[in-house]
N, C-alpha and C positions, 0 to 999 in steps of 0.2 A: 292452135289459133294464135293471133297474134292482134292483144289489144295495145288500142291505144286510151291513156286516162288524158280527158281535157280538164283542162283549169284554166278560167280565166283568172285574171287577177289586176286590182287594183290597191298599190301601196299599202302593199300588204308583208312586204319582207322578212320583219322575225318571224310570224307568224309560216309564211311561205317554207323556207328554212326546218320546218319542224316536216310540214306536210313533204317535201321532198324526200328529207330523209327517212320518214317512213315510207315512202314509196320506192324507195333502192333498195328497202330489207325484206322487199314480199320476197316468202316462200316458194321455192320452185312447186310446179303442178305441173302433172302429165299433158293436162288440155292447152297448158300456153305453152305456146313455144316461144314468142319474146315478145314484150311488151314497151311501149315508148309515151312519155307523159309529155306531153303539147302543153307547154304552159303560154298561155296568151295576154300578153301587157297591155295592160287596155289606158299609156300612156300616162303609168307614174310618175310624182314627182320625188319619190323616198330613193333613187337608185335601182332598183331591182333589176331592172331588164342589164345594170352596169353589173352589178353585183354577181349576177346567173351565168355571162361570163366570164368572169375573173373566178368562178365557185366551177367550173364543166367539168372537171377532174370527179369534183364531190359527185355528180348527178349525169353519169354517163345516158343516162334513160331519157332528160330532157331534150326537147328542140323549145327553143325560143322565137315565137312569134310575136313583135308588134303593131301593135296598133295604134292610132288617135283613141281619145275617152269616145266610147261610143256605149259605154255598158255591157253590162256578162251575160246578156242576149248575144250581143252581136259577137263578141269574144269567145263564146262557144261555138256559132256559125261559123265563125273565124275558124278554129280547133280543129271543127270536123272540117275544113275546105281545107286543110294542111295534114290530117291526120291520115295515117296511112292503114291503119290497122284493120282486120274484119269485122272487131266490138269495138264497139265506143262506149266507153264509162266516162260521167260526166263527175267531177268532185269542185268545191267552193275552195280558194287557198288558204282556208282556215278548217280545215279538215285533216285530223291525224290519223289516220289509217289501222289496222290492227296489223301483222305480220302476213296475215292470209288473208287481205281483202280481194286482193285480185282470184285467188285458187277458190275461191266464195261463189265470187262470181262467176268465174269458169264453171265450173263445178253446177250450180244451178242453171247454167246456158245447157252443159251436157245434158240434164238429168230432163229439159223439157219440151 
C-alpha cells in the first residue's frame, strides 16, 4: 500500500523539525510499499514553508503544500486534495512518531 501522512501546520518549525525526522526513520513493513508526508502551510510567518525547502535533501518523503491561514480543517482537506496515497493518516506538527508508526498502522489496515 502506499500511504500518505497529512499534517497541517501552522509556525510550528522546531517543533515540525523533530516530527519530520521521525517520520524518514519509519521501519520498513511488508504492507507499505512507499509512503509520502503532505505537510500543509497554512501561511506562516516563522519561515517554514522557506525552511522545508532549503531542508528537501533532510526529508525526501515530504511535498509542500501552501496555503492562506485558513486552519487545520481546511489544511487537511487541503492534504487529502494533494495526497496521492491509498491511506491517509492524518498527524498535528507537533507529533513525534515512534520508529513503527506507520508498520502499526499498516499492519492493523491488514489485520481488519
Amino acid at each position: 500500500m502506499f500511504v500518505s501522512v497529512v499534517i497541517p501546520t501552522y509556525n510550528r518549525r522546531p517543533i515540525l523539525e523533530k516530527c519530520l525526522l521521525a517520520l524518514e526513520r519509519q521501519q520498513a513493513c511488508p504492507e507499505i510499499d512507499r509512503y509520502e508526508v503532505v505537510v500543509v502551510d497554512d501561511g506562516s510567518s516563522d519561515g517554514t514553508p522557506d525552511w522545508l525547502r532549503a531542508e528537501a535533501e533532510r526529508f525526501p518523503h515530504v511535498r509542500l503544500i501552501e496555503q492562506s491561514h485558513g486552519g487545520p480543517a481546511e489544511g487537511r482537506n487541503r492534504g487529502v486534495d494533494h495526497a496521492s496515497g491509498d491511506v491517509i493518516v492524518f498527524i498535528d506538527s507537533d507529533l513525534v512518531v515512534t520508529d513503527s508508526f506507520l508498520a502499526c498502522h499498516a499492519n492493523s489496515l491488514v489485520r481488519s
